[in-house]
C-alpha positions, 0 to 999 in steps of 0.5 A, a space after each residue: 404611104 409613110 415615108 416618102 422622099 421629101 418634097 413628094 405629095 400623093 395627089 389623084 391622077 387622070 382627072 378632068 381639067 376643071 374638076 382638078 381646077 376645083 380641088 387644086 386650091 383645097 389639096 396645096 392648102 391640106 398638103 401644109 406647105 407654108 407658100 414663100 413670100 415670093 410664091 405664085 400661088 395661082 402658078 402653083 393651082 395651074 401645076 396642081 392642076 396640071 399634075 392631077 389632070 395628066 393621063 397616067 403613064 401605064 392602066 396598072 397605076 394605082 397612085 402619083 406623087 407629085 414632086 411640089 414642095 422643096 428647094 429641088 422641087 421639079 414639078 414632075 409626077 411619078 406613076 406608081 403601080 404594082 404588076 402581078 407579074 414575075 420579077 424575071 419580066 422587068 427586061 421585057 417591061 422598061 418600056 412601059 408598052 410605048 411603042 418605041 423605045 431607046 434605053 439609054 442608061 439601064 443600072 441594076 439594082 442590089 435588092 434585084 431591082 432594075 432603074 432605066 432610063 429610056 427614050 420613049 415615044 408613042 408612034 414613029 415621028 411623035 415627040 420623045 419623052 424620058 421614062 424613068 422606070 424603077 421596078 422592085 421584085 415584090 412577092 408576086 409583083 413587081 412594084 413599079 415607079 415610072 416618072 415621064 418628062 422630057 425634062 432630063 435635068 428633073 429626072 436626074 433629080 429624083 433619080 434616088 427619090 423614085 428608087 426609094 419610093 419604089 423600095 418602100 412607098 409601095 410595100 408600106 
């Protein structure tokens, strides 16, 4: 996956806390970013940590990216997945099969993408999170980026990074 956005690492996904407490240190060290003098290097375990032991957003993710590095680092992950399935389901899909969902912002893209940006939360009465969900046609696919966090201001900051990845990070 050559060239992503700057700031984003591909880390693993779904792994049990201690395991991804174990590599953490090994995966910022192999990333080769250069720690500030200010930096929280056991604060930036903890994240790694966290980012790689998080469940994925959808069972069709194939990879993550987590955003680490930069002055606008946002600490969020994005879920990456193609769907065997046809660009005509992206409506249907801006959900991501959570239950409930409330589309705040839906904007379609020029390349007949589509970017939404959804209330979503997992039965009635739960916490609600923001699902930002970028789908790009593809042959016989949809390549999917989906970023969820209850965060907004985050969001807004890889708004344009999540649709780049999703325009060419899946597709090579």
């Amino acid at each position: 996956m050559s060239g992503l956005p700057p700031g984003w690492l591909p880390i693993p996904f779904a792994l049990p806390p201690q395991t991804a407490l174990e590599i953490a240190p090994e995966l910022l060290a192999a990333s080769g970013a250069e720690p500030g003098e200010e930096a929280d290097l056991a604060a930036a375990v903890d994240n790694a940590a966290a980012a790689m032991s998080r469940l994925p957003v959808t069972t069709a993710v194939a990879a993550r990216l987590w955003h680490a590095f930069g002055v606008t680092a946002t600490g969020l992950v994005a879920d990456l997945s193609l769907e065997r399935r046809s660009p005509s389901t992206q409506d249907e899909a801006v959900g991501a099969d959570f239950p409930r969902v409330d589309v705040q912002r839906r904007v379609v893209l020029d390349d007949g993408g589509l970017v939404t940006l959804a209330a979503v939360a997992p039965a009635a009465g739960d916490d609600v999170a923001f699902l930002l969900r970028v789908q790009v046609p593809a042959v016989d696919a949809v390549c999917v980026v989906d970023v969820l966090d209850r965060d907004l201001r985050a969001i807004g900051v890889v708004w344009d990074d999540a649709i780049e990845i999703a325009r060419g990070g899946m597709r090579g």
